[in-house]
C-alpha positions in Angstrom: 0.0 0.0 0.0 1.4 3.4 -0.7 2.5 6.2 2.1 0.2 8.3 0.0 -3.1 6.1 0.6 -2.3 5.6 4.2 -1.4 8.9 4.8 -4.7 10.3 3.3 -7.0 9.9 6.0 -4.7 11.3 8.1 -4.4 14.8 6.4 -8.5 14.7 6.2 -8.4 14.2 10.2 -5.3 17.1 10.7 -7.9 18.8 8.7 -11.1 18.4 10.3 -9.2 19.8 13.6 -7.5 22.6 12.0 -11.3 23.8 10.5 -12.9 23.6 13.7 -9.7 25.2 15.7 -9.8 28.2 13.1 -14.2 27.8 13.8 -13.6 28.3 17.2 -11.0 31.1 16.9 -13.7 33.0 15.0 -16.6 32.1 17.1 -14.9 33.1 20.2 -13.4 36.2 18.7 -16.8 37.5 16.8 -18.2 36.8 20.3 -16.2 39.2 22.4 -16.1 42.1 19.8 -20.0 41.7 19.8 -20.0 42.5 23.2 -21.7 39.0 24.1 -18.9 38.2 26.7 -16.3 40.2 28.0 -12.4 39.1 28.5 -12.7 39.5 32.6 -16.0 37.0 32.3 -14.1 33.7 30.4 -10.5 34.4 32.4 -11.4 32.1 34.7 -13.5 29.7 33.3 -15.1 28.6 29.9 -18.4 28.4 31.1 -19.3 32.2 30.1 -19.0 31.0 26.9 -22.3 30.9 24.5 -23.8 27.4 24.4 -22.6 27.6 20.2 -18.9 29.1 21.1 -18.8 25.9 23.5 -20.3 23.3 21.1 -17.8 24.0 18.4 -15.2 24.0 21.0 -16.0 20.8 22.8 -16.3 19.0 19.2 -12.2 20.9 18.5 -11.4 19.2 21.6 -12.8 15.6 20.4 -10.6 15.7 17.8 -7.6 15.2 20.7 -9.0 12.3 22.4 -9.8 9.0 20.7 -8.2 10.4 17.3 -4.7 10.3 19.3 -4.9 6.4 18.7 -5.6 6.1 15.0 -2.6 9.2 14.8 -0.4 6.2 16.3 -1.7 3.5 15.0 -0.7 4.8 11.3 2.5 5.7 12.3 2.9 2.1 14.0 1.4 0.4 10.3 3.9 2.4 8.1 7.0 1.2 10.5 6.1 -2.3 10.5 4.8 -1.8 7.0 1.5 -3.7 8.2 -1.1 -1.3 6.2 -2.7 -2.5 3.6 -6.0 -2.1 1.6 -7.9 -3.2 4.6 -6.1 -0.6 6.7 -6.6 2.5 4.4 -10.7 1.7 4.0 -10.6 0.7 8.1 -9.1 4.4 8.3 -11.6 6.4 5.8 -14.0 4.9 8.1 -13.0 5.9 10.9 -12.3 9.1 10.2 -16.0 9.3 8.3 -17.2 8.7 12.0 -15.2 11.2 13.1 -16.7 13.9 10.0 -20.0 12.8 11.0 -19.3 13.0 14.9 -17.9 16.5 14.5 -21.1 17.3 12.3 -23.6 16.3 14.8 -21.5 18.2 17.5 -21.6 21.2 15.8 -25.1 21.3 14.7 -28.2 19.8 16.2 -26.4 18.3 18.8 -28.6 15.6 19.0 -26.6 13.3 21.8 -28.0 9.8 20.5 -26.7 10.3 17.4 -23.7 11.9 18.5 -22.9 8.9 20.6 -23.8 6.4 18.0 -21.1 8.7 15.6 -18.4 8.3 18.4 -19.5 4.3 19.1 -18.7 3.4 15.3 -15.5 5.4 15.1 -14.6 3.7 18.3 -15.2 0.2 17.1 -14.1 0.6 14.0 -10.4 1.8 15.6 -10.7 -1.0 18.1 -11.2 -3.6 15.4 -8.4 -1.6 13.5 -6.1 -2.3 16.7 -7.2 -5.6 17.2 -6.0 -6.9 13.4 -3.4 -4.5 13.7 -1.9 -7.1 16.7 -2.7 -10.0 15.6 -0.5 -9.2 12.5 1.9 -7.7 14.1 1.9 -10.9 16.3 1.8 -13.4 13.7 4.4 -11.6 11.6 7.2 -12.5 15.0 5.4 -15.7 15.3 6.6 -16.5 11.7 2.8 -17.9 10.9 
């Protein structure tokens, strides 16, 4: 499989996380020059925020939890050189989850589906892990 085709969904996760950094930059920014909160009100906390300024800015910091694992997990495949076609379209899932996740989280917020988002992703990089092991495994093994 090429570095390019495992690298891919990658750059489309680094990129989900810069747009909604840059979202909440501009959220939280338009929100103090409106007036809406004021710079002595979120210096202590983040719950003066506005329920919108937060929801883009609890789906940014999604994007540093479970993600953290497929990040190493593709690094860990190139090294051993254990990703292969099964890998990449396990990983465009996954990060499909994570598009969708970051969708709901940003929008209707409807938790059911949000959870059912994060629940895919989650199994689909557990499974991803799992085959990732047993190759890994098998490969020392010499099976």
């Amino acid at each position: 499989m090429s570095v390019t085709a495992v690298i891919l969904p990658v750059l489309v996760q680094v990129g989900l996380t810069f747009v909604l950094l840059f979202w909440l930059g501009g959220s939280r920014f338009g929100t103090l020059r409106a007036g809406e909160v004021k710079v002595k009100d979120i210096a202590l906390g983040e719950r003066n925020w506005p329920k919108r300024v937060l929801q883009v800015q609890n789906a940014y910091h999604n994007q540093f939890e479970v993600p953290v694992l497929f990040y190493v997990l593709v690094v860990l495949a190139l090294i051993t050189r254990k990703a292969d076609m099964l890998f990449v379209v396990m990983s465009w899932m996954f990060v499909a989850s994570r598009l969708v996740h970051a969708a709901i989280h940003t929008t209707s917020n409807k938790i059911t589906w949000r959870f059912q988002a994060f629940l895919v992703g989650v199994l689909i990089l557990a499974a991803m892990w799992v085959i990732f092991a047993i190759r890994l495994l098998a490969a020392e093994a010499g099976v």
